[in-house]
C-alpha distance (Angstrom), angle and dihedral (degrees) to the residues before:
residue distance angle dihedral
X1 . . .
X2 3.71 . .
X3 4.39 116.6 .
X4 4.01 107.9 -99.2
X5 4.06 107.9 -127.2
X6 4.15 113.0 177.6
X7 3.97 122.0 -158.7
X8 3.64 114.9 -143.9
X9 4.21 116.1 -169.1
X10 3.54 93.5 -139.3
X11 3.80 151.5 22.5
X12 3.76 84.7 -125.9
X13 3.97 90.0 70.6
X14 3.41 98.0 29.9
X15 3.55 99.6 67.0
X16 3.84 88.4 66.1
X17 3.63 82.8 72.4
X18 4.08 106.0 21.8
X19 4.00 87.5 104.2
X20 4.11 98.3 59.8
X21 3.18 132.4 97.1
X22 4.16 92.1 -107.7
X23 3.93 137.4 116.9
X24 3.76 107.7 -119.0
X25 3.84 139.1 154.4
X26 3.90 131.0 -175.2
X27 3.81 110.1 -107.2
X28 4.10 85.5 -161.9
X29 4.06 122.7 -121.5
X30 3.87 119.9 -65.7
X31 3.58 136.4 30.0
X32 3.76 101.5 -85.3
X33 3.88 101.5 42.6
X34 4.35 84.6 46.0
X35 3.56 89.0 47.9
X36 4.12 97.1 46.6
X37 3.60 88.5 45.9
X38 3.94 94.1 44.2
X39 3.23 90.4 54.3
X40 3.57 108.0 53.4
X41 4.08 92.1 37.5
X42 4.09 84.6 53.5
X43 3.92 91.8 56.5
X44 3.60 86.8 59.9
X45 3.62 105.1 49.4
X46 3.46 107.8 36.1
X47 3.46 93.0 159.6
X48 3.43 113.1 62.3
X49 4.08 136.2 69.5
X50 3.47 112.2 -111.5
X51 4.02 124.8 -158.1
X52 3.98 127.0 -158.9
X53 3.67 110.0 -138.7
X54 3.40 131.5 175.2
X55 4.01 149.9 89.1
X56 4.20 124.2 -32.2
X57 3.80 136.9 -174.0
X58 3.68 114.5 -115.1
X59 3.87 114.6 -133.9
X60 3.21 130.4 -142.2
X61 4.04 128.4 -90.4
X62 3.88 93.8 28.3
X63 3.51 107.6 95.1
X64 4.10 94.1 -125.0
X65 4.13 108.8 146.3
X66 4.30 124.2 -168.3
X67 3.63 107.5 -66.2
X68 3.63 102.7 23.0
X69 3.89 119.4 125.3
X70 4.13 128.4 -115.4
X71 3.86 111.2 -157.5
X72 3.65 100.4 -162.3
X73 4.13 112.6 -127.8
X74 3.76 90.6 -174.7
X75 3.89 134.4 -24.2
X76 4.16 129.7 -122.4
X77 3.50 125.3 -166.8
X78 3.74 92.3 -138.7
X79 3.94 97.2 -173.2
X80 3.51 94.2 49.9
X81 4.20 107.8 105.0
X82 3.81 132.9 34.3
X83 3.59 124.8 -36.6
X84 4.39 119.2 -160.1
X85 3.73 109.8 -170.8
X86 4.15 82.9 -107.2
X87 3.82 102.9 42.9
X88 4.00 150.0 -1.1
X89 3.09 128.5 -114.8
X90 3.54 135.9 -166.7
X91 4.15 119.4 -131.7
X92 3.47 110.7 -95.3
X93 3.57 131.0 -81.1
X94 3.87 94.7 -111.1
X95 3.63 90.4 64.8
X96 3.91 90.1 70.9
X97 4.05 89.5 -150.7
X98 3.95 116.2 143.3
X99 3.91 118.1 -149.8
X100 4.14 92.2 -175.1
X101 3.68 135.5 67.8
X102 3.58 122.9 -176.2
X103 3.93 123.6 -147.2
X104 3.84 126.1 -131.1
X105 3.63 101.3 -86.8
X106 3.62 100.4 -146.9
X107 3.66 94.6 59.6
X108 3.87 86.9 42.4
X109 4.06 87.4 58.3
X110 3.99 95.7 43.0
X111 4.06 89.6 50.7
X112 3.99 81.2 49.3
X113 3.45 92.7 54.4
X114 3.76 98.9 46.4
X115 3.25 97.3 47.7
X116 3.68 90.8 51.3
X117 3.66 90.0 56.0
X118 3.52 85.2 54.4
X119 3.74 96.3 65.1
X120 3.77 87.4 -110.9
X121 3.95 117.8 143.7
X122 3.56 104.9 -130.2
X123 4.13 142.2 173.8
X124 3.55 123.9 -163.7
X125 3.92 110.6 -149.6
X126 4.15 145.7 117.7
X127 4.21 110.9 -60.5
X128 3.69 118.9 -144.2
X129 4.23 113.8 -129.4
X130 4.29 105.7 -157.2
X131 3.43 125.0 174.7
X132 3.84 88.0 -145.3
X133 3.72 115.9 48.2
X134 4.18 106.0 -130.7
X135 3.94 114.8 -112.7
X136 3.58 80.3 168.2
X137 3.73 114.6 93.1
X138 4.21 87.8 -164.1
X139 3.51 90.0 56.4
X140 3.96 89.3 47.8
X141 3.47 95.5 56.0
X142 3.66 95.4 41.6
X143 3.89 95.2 61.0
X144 3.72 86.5 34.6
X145 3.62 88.7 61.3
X146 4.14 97.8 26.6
X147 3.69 92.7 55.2
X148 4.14 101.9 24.4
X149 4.44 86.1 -126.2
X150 3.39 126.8 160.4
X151 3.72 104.4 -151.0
X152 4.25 141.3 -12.6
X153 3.76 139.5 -122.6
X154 4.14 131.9 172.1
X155 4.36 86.7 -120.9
X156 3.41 128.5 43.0
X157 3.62 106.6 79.0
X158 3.94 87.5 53.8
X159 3.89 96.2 47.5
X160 3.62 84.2 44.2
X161 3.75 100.6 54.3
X162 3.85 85.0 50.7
X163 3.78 93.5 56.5
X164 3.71 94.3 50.3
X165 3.71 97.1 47.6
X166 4.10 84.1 49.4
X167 3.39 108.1 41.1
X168 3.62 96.4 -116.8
X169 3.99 116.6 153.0
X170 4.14 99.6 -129.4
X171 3.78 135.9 -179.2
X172 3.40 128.1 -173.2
X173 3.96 125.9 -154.4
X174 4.00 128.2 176.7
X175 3.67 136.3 -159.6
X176 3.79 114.5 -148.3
X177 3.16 114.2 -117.7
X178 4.02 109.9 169.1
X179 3.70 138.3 -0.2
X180 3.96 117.1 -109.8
X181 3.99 91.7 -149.1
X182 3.43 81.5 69.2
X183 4.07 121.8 40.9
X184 3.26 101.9 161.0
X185 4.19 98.7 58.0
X186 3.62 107.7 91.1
X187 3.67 120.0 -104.1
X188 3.76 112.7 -98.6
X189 4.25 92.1 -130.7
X190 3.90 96.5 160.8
X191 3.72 91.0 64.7
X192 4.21 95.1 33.2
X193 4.04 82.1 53.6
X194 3.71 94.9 46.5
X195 4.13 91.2 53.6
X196 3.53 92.4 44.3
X197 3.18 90.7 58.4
X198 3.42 93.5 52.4
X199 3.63 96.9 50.8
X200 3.28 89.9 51.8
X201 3.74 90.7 51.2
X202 3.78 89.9 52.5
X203 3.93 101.8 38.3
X204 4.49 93.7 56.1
X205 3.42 90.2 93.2
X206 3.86 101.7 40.6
């Protein structure tokens, strides 16, 4: 059985966790800096399975609440093309560039399960990486709809792309921490901290 490592984006959410008896390293904020860092951890540690944890926005239309947890079933960088002021479009096809990774659904099912056991509300479903987190519920609801995801976050695409290029066997699982139909309520981080530590709790022996 392959070592369990999580990421965590920040010190912020890692100290929810800092005190267990887990491997874990910060990945950094942002798609770039999680994907430079990724990448050079990954070369190292070949060997293990790695899982991203951390906080996610909630968008709107898909029932998620504060607390509940986002297993990822693939991740799309949704602002990552060309956008008119009617429409977004994706680059075109001749430019060979990918802006989703799936994750191994078996593993995605058997975190879904475990975490169910758990007492854990969960949802299985695609994550959306931005380099901007939306304040804009408009903007929510149009990825929301464009791209049929669940939730976003400022990493996974990036730590993604750096698993697939390595061969590393990645999951990716996300605490809700606020609701995008509403940016200007304060994120409930108490109870987002106290689930992710509980996935975390659950997921070390993946």
């Amino acid at each position: 059985m392959k070592k369990i490592s999580f990421l965590v984006p920040s010190e912020f959410e890692a100290s929810s966790i800092s005190d267990l008896d887990i491997e874990y390293s910060l990945t950094g904020i942002g798609v770039v800096e999680a994907s430079v860092t990724c990448t050079l951890l990954f070369q190292n540690n070949l060997d293990k399975r790695f899982v991203l944890i951390g906080w996610a926005g909630g968008y709107p239309n898909t029932g998620l609440r504060e607390g509940d947890v986002v297993i990822a079933s693939k991740e799309v960088w949704v602002d990552f093309g060309r956008k008119h002021k009617d429409r977004y479009e994706s680059l075109p096809e001749k430019l060979k560039v990918s802006q989703e990774i799936e994750f191994p659904s078996v593993l995605v099912s058997k975190v879904e399960k475990l975490l169910k056991n758990k007492g854990l509300r969960t949802l299985v479903g695609p994550m959306a990486t931005v380099c901007a987190t939306s304040y804009d519920p408009e903007r929510s609801l149009f990825f929301k709809n464009r791209f049929k995801v669940v939730a976003e976050n400022m990493e996974g695409f990036g730590v993604a792309k750096a698993a697939e290029k390595l061969g590393i066997e990645l999951l990716e699982v996300r605490v809700i921490s606020n609701l995008l139909e509403a940016p200007d309520k304060p994120w409930d981080l108490n109870k987002a901290s106290q689930v992710l530590r509980e996935v975390a709790k659950c997921l070390k022996n993946l």
